[in-house]
N, C-alpha and C positions, 0 to 999 in steps of 0.2 A: 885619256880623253884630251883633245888638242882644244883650244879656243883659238879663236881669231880678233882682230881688235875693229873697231867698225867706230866709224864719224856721227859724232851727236852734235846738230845744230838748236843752238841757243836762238832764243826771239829777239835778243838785240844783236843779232847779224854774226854773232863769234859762233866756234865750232873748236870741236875737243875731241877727245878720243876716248873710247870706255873698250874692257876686255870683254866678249859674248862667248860664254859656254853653252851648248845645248844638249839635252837630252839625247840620248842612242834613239829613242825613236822618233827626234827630229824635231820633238815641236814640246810646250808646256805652258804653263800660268810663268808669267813673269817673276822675278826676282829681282831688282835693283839693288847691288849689294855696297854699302859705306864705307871707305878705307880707312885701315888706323893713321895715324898719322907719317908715315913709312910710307904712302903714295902706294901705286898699283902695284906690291911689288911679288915677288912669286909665291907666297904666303895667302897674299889674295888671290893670284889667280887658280892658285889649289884649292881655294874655300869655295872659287867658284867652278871649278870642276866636280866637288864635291858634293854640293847641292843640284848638279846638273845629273849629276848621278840618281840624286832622292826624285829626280823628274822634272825638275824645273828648269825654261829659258832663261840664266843669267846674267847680268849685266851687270859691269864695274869701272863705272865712270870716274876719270882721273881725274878725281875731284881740287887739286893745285895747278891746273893747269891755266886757272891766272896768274898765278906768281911764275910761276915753270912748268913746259907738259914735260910728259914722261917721266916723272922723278920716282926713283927705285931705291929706298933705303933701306939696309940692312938695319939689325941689333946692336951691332954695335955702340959702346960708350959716346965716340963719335958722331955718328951718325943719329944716336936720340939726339943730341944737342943741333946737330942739323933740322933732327924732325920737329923740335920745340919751336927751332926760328921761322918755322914756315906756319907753324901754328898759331905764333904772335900775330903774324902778316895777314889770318886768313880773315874772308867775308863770309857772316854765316848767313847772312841775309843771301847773298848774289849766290852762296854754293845749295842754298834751298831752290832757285831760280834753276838751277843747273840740273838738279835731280828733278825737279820737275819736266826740262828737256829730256834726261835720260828717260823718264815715264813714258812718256808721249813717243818716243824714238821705239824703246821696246815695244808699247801696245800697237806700234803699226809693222813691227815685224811680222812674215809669215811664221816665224818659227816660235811665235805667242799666240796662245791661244785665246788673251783677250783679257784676263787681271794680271792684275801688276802689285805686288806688293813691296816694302822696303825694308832691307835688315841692312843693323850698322854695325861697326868696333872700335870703342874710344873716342874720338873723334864723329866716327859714322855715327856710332851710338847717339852721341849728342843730336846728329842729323837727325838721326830716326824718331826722338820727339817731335822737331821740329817739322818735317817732313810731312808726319803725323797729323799735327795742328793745322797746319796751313797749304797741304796738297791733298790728293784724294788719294793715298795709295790701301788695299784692300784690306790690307794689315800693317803692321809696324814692327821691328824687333829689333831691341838695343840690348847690346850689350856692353857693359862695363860704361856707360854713356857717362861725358866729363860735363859737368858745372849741368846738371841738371834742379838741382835745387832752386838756382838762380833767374829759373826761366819758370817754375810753377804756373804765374799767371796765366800761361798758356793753355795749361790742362786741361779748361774748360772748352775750348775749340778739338779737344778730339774726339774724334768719333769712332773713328775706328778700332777693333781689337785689336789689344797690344800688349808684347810683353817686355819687360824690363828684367835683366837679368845681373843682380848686383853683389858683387865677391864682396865678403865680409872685409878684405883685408883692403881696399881698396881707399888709399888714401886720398885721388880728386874724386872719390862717393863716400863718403867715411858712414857712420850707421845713422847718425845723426839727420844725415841728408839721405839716407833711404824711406828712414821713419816720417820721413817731410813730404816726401814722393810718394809713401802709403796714406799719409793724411790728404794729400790732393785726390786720393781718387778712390776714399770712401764713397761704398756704394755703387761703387762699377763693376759693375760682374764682368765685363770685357777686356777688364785691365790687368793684367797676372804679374804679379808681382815677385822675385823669387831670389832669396837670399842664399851662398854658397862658403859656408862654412870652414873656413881655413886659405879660402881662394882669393888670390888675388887680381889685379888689374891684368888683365890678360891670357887669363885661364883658358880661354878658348883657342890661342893659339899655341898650334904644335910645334911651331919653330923656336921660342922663348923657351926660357929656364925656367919662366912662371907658369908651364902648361901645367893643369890638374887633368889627370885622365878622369878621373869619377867625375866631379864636376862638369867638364866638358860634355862628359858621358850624357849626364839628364840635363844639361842645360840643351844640347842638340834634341833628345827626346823630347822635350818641352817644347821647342823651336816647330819641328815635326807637327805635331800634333795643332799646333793652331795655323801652319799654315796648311794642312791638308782638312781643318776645319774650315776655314775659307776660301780657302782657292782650290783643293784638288791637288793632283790629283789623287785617286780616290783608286786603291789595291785593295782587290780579294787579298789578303796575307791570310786568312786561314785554306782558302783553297790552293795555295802557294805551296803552303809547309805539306799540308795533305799527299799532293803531286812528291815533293821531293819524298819524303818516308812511302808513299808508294814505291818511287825507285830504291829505295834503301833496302825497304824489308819484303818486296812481295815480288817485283821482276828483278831486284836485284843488278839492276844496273851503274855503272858507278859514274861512265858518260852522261848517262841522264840523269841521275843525280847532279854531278855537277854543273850541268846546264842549269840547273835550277839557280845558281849560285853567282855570286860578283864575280869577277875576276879574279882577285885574289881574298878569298875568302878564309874564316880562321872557325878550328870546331875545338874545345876544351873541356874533356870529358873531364871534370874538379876531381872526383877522390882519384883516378889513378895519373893524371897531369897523359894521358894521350890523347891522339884528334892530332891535330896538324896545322901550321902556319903558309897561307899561301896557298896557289896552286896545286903543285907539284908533290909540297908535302903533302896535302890533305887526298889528294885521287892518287898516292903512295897508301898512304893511310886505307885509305875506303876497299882500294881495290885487292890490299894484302891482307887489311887487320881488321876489316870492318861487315862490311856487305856481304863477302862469302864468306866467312868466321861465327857466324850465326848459327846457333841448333836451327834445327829442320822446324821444329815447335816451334819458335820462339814467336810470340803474341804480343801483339799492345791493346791492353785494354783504357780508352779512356774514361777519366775522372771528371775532370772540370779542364775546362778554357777560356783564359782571359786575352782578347785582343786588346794591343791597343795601338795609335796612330803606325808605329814603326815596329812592333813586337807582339810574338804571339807568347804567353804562355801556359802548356801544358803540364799537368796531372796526370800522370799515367801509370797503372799498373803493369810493369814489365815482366813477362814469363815465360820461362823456358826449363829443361832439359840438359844438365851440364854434362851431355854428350862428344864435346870435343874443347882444345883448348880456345878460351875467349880472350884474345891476349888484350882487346882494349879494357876487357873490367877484369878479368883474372889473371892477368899474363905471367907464365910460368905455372901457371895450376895444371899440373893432369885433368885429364876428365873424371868425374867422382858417379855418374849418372843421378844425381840426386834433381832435385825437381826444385827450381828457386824462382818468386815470388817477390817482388819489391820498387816498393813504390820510388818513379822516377817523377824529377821535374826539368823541363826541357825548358829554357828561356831563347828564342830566338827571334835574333834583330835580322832587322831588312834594312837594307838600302836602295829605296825603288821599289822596284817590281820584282828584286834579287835577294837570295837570303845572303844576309853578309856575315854573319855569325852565330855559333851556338853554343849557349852555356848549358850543361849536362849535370843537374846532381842524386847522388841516391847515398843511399846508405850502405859505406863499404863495409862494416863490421857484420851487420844483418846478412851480408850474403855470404859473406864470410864463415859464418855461424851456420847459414842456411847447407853450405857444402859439407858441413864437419868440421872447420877450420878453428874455430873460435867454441869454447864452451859456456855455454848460458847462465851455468847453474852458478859460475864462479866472476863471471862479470859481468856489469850492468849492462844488459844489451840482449834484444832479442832476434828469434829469426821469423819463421814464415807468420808469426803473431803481428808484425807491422802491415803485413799485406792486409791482413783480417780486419785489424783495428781503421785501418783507413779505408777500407772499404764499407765499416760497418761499425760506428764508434761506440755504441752499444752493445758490440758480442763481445764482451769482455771486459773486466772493471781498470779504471784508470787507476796509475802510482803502483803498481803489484811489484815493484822494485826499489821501493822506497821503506827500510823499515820501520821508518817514524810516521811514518802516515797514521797509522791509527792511533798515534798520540795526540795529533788532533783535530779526534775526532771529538763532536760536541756534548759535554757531558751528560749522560740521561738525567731525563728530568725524573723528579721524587713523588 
């Protein structure tokens, strides 16, 4: 996905430049997005291809373009010490004025469908309070936001829902000044406040040595979630996932399965590490090792289903017939013809309107056992009994593999 850059005029007569990503279907709820203090540089303009993906029109206004337009900083040791000095220099007052341009510039695009909201990083973060307080945008979303503590007074001028998203290790937000930022906005249910564990200033980006992929992971999910709580837009993701395992297990198509999918999409079946990265691998994957590799039987029954903003997941009873070899869960197994039974959980993330990934878990030992492979009697592990018990948690007594269990049991009474 290409962006273009497009002219944002300011109300005291100046004009600037911002990067505009849009959706594959052309149009979206606004994004304004805050630069770390690195300027517009290809780091941003991937975040904002990235979000243009989740469906949104975004905008990335070069927010130094009083002191200098166009300024493109690397990581480097150097260049932080360039990005500080611009930082010294900058006006948070006149770059609030600015994104207020950028608002107004987006909401009369055709390619906006009409809200606008504002996310930041470091620097933006700081904006995205501020933005908050004193602009109308629909939502707000900071993260890793510097000298936030400093500005509290504020807090009470916001209205909008917003999240703050604050790495543990983060030394201009240390915890001190998180706990100061939970004390401002007791009693706001709008305001989500969300602490990350080992993470530091910059966790959200993939270019630095300080990316956390798990953090990153639910702080994007986080993000998700409350902007398609306010602005849209708004995916069947259950009738999504439904269409693709149609194609999987019933016409068995491996084209239209992946139509269902991003571009480069990734699937990681956990106990045997098959499934595929990319393209190429994965309709490699689908069309040798997966979709036509099926028993004739094989069923999904489902359990339970949880949606949510960007992810589906399902509870499924899996069951087949180990009529020919299944090399993504058995590979190198003969066929045994035995009849196997076992409960799977499918976790899959969306980006957009597209599945971008699937996480697969089940219980390799159980089916294992369930072929002949593994014997019961001599290790803690059962076979087609897990199907049973999760189907029905009362046909069968819990711990029947524990021998100390009935030691404590509660003494009879006398």
């Amino acid at each position: 996905m290409a962006g273009r850059t497009i002219e944002i005029r300011t109300r005291d007569g100046g004009s600037f430049n911002g990067y505009l990503a849009v959706p594959e279907v052309g149009s979206g709820p606004g994004l304004v997005i805050g630069q770390e203090i690195f300027g517009v540089n290809p780091t941003m303009r991937a975040t904002a291809d990235y979000f243009a993906q989740e469906g949104y029109t975004v905008l990335v206004p070069d927010m130094f373009w009083r002191l200098e337009p166009g300024i493109e900083l690397t990581y480097s040791e150097a260049d932080f010490e360039t990005a500080f000095g611009y930082f010294g220099r900058f006006d948070l007052d006149k770059a609030v004025e600015d994104i207020g341009a950028a608002m107004e510039t987006l909401r009369n695009l055709d390619e906006c469908t009409g809200k606008v909201g504002f996310m930041g990083f470091c620097l933006g973060g700081k904006l995205a309070y501020m933005a908050a307080a004193r602009l109308d945008p629909e939502v707000s979303v900071s993260f890793y936001g510097v000298g936030l503590p400093e500005m509290l007074d504020e807090a009470a001028n916001i209205s909008c829902p917003m999240v703050f998203h604050c790495p543990e290790l983060d030394e201009l937000m240390p915890p001190e000044g998180v706990a100061a930022l939970r004390k401002a906005f007791t009693g706001r249910g709008e305001i989500e406040i969300y602490s990350y564990p080992g993470a530091d200033h910059g966790f959200y980006n993939h270019d630095r040595d300080v990316f956390d992929k798990a953090s990153a992971s639910m702080a994007h999910s986080r993000t998700i979630a409350i902007l398609r709580r306010t602005m849209g837009p708004h995916y069947d993701l259950e009738a999504l996932w439904d269409k693709h395992c149609e194609h999987e297990f019933i016409t068995r198509d491996v084209d239209a399965t992946m139509a269902t999918m991003v571009a480069e999409p990734y699937v990681n079946h956990i106990p045997t590490l098959t499934g595929g990265v990319g393209y190429k691998e994965l309709h490699r994957f689908y069309l040798n090792h997966f979709v036509h590799a099926n028993p004739e039987d094989t069923k999904l029954i489902p359990v339970s289903r949880t949606v949510g903003a960007d992810r589906v997941v399902d509870e499924i009873l899996f069951c087949f017939t180990h009529t020919r070899e299944i090399d993504w869960m058995l590979p190198g197994i003969e066929p045994t013809g035995k009849y196997v039974e076992i409960p799977v959980v499918a976790i899959i993330n969306f980006r957009g309107d597209k599945l971008y990934h699937e996480h697969i878990y089940w219980d390799q030992a159980s089916v294992l056992a369930q072929i002949g492979l593994l014997d019961t009697d001599n290790l803690p592990l059962a076979g087609h009994d897990v199907a049973k018990k999760m189907m029905d948690a009362a046909s069968m007594p819990s711990n029947g593999m524990m021998a100390r269990w009935s030691e404590s049991a509660p003494a009879a009474a006398e």
